[in-house]
C-alpha positions in Angstrom: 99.0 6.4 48.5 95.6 5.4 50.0 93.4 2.2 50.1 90.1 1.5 51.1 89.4 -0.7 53.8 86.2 -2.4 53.5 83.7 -3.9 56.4 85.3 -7.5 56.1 89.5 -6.2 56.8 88.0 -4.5 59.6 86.1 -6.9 61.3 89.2 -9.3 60.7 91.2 -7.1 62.1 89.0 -6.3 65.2 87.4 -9.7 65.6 90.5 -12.1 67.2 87.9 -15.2 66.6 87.8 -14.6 63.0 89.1 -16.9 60.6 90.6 -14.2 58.9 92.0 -12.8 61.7 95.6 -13.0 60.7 95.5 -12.0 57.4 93.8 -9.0 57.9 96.5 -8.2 61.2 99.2 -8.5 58.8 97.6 -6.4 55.8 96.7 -3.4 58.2 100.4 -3.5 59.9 101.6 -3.8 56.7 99.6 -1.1 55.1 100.4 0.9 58.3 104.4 0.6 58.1 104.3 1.8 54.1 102.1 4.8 55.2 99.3 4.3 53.0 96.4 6.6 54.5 93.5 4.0 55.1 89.9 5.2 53.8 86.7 4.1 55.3 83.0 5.2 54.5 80.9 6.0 57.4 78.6 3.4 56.1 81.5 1.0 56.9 81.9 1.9 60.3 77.8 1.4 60.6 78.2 -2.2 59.4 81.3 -2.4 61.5 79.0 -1.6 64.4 76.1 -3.8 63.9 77.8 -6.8 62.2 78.3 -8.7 65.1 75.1 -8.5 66.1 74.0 -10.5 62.9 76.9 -13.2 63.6 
């Protein structure tokens, strides 16, 4: 099984000051334990990369 991570699980994830910092811990653990592959577009990592710098 596989499922796409987008740019906002991600920067949940990554970002501790995120309000949906939590949720997205618990989804990517979760996802993790099950061993679903994750899937991300380069272009997600780009905005992964510059989104802060618009915040």
């Amino acid at each position: 099984m596989k499922a796409f991570i987008d740019t906002g699980v991600w920067f949940g994830y990554l970002v501790r000051g995120d309000q949906y910092h939590s949720e997205a811990t618990h989804l990517m653990l979760d996802l993790q334990t099950k061993g679903i592959l994750l899937i991300t577009p380069e272009l997600v990592l780009s905005e992964i990369y510059v989104f802060p710098e618009r915040s």
